[in-house]
C-alpha positions in Angstrom: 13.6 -4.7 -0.7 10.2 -6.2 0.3 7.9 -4.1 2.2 6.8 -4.9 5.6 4.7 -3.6 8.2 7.9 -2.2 10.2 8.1 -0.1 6.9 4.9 1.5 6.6 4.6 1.8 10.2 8.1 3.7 10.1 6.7 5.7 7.4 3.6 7.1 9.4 6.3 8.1 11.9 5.1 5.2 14.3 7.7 2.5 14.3 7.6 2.0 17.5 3.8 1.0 17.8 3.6 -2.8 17.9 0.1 -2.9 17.0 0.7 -1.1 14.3 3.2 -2.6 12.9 1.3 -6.2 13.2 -1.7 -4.7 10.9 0.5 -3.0 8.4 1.8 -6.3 8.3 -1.3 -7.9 7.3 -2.7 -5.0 4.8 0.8 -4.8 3.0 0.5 -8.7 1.8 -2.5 -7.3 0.7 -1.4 -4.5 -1.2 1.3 -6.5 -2.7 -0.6 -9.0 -4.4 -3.2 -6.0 -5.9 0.4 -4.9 -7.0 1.4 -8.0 -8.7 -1.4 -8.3 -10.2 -1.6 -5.3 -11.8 1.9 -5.5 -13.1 1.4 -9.3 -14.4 4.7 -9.8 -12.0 6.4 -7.4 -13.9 8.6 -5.5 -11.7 9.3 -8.2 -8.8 12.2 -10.4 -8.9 10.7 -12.8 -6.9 9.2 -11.5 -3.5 10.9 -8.0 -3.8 9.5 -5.4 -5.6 11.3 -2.5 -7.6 12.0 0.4 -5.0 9.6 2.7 -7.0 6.7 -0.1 -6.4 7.9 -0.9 -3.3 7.2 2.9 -2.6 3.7 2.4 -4.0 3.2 -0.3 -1.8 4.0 1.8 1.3 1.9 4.7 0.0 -1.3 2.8 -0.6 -0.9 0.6 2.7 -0.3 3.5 5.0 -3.7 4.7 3.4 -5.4 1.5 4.0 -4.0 1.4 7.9 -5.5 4.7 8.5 -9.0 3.4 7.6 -8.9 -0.7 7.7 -12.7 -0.6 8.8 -13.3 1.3 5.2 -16.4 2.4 6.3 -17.2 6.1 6.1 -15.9 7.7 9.7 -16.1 10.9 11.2 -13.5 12.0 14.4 -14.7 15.3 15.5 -14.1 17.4 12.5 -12.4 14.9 10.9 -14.3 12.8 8.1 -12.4 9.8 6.3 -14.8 8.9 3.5 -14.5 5.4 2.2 -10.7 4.2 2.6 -8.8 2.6 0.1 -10.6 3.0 -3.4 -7.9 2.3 -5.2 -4.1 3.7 -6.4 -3.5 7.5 -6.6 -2.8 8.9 -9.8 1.2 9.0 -8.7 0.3 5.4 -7.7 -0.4 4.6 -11.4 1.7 6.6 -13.1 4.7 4.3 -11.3 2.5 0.9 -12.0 1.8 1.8 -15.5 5.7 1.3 -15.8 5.5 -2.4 -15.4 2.3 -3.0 -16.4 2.0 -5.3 -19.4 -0.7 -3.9 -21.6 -3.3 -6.5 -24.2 -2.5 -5.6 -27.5 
């Protein structure tokens, strides 16, 4: 099933936060097409993903949510360097199922 902000926000354990919801829902379009991409559409049967990379797509949302000004932040002794830099190694892994190599 496709991913949606509902989803992510649900899987930061804050479903019920309407803001939150509204700019998962804008970052996980994002993430989606970065995910496309890099799988050359493999993967997707038209606008729904595979549930492993729809799992990546959560994943790497939730991390851009926490941090959408990516900018460096510090929260008391809290410090979120950068944001989203690009997929987790797990992330990859999962991608690099789909992903149609050059040869």
């Amino acid at each position: 099933m496709a991913v949606t902000g509902q989803t992510v926000a649900a899987f930061l354990g804050q479903g019920d936060d309407t803001t939150l919801v509204a700019l998962a829902g804008q970052h996980v379009t994002i993430v989606t097409a970065m995910a496309r991409a890099y799988t050359r559409d493999s993967g997707f049967t038209g606008n729904e993903p595979a549930d492993d990379i729809a799992a990546v797509i959560t994943t790497a949302t939730a991390r851009l949510v926490a941090n959408p000004e990516q900018i460096n932040t510090t929260t008391g002794s809290v410090a979120v360097n950068g944001g989203f830099t690009g997929w987790t190694l797990a992330e990859t892994f999962v991608l690099n199922r789909y992903r149609k190599r050059a040869q």
